[in-house]
C-alpha positions in Angstrom: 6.2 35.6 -60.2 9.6 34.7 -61.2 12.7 32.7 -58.5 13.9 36.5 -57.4 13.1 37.5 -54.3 11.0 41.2 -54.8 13.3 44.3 -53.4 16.3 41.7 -52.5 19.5 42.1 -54.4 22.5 39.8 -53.7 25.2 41.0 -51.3 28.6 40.1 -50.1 29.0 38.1 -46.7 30.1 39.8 -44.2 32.1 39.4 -40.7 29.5 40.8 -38.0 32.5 43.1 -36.8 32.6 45.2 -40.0 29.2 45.4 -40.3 29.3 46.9 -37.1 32.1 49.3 -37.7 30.1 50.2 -41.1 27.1 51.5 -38.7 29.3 53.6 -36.0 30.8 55.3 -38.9 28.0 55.9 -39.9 26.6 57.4 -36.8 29.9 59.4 -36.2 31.0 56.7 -33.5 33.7 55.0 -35.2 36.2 56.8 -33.3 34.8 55.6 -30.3 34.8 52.4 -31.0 38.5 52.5 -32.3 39.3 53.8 -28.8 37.9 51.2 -27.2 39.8 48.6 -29.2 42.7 50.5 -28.0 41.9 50.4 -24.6 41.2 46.5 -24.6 44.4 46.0 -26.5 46.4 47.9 -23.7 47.3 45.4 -21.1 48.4 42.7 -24.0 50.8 45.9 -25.3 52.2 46.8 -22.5 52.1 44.3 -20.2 50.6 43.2 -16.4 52.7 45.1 -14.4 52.9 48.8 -16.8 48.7 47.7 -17.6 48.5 47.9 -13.7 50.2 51.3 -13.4 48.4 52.9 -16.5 45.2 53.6 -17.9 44.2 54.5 -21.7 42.1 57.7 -21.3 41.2 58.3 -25.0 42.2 58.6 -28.5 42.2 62.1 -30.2 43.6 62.8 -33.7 45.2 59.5 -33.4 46.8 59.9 -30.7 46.2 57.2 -27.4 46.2 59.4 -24.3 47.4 57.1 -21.1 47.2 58.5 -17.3 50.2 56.7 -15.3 50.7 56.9 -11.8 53.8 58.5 -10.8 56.5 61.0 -13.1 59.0 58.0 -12.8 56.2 55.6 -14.8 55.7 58.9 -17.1 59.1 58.9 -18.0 59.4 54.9 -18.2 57.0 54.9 -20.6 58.1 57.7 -22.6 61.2 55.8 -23.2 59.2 52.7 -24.5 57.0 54.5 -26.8 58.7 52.8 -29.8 58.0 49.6 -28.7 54.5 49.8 -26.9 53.8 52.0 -30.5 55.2 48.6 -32.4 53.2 45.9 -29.9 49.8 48.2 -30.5 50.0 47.8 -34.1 51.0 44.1 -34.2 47.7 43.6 -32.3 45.5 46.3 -34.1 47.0 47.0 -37.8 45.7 50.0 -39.1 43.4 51.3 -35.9 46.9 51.2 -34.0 47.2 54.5 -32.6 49.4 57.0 -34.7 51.4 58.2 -31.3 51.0 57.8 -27.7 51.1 61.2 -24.9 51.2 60.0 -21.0 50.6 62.0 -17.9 50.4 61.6 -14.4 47.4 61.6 -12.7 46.0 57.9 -12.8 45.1 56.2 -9.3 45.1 52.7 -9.1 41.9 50.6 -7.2 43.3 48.5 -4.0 
């Protein structure tokens, strides 16, 4: 028997993380898993206080769905779209969502 391994080829390295991104794209749950990147990305885009007022709801066509509490926090963020848009893909590069659409209906606990 010669030094190769039978049935083993050599493979790249790599980082657990892609490996697991490979396999939910494979089962169809990649976007899934991109929206829940998003979601845990959230607080460090937008802030404490905004993070505490909103709530990612999902991510559809590329586009991050967020419930906020009141019209005044609806509108409030509408206006920083650009720069909430610009924070998520400093943290997220490509998986940054494409556009963000806000409406009122979140609750917060407490």
């Amino acid at each position: 028997m010669s030094g190769r391994r039978r049935g083993r080829r050599k493979s790249e390295l790599r980082a657990l993380g892609g490996v697991l991104d490979s396999v939910l794209e494979d089962l169809g749950l990649g976007e899934i898993s991109r929206a829940a990147r998003v979601c845990d990305a959230w607080p460090g885009a937008v802030g404490a206080e905004v993070a505490s007022h909103s709530r990612p709801e999902g991510l559809r066509a590329g586009i991050l769905e967020v419930s906020v509490e009141t019209s005044v926090w609806c509108q409030d963020l509408q206006m920083r779209r650009p720069t909430i848009l610009k924070a998520l893909r400093e943290q997220l590069g490509e998986e940054a969502p494409e556009d963000l659409r806000f409406r009122v209906g979140y609750t917060s606990k407490g």
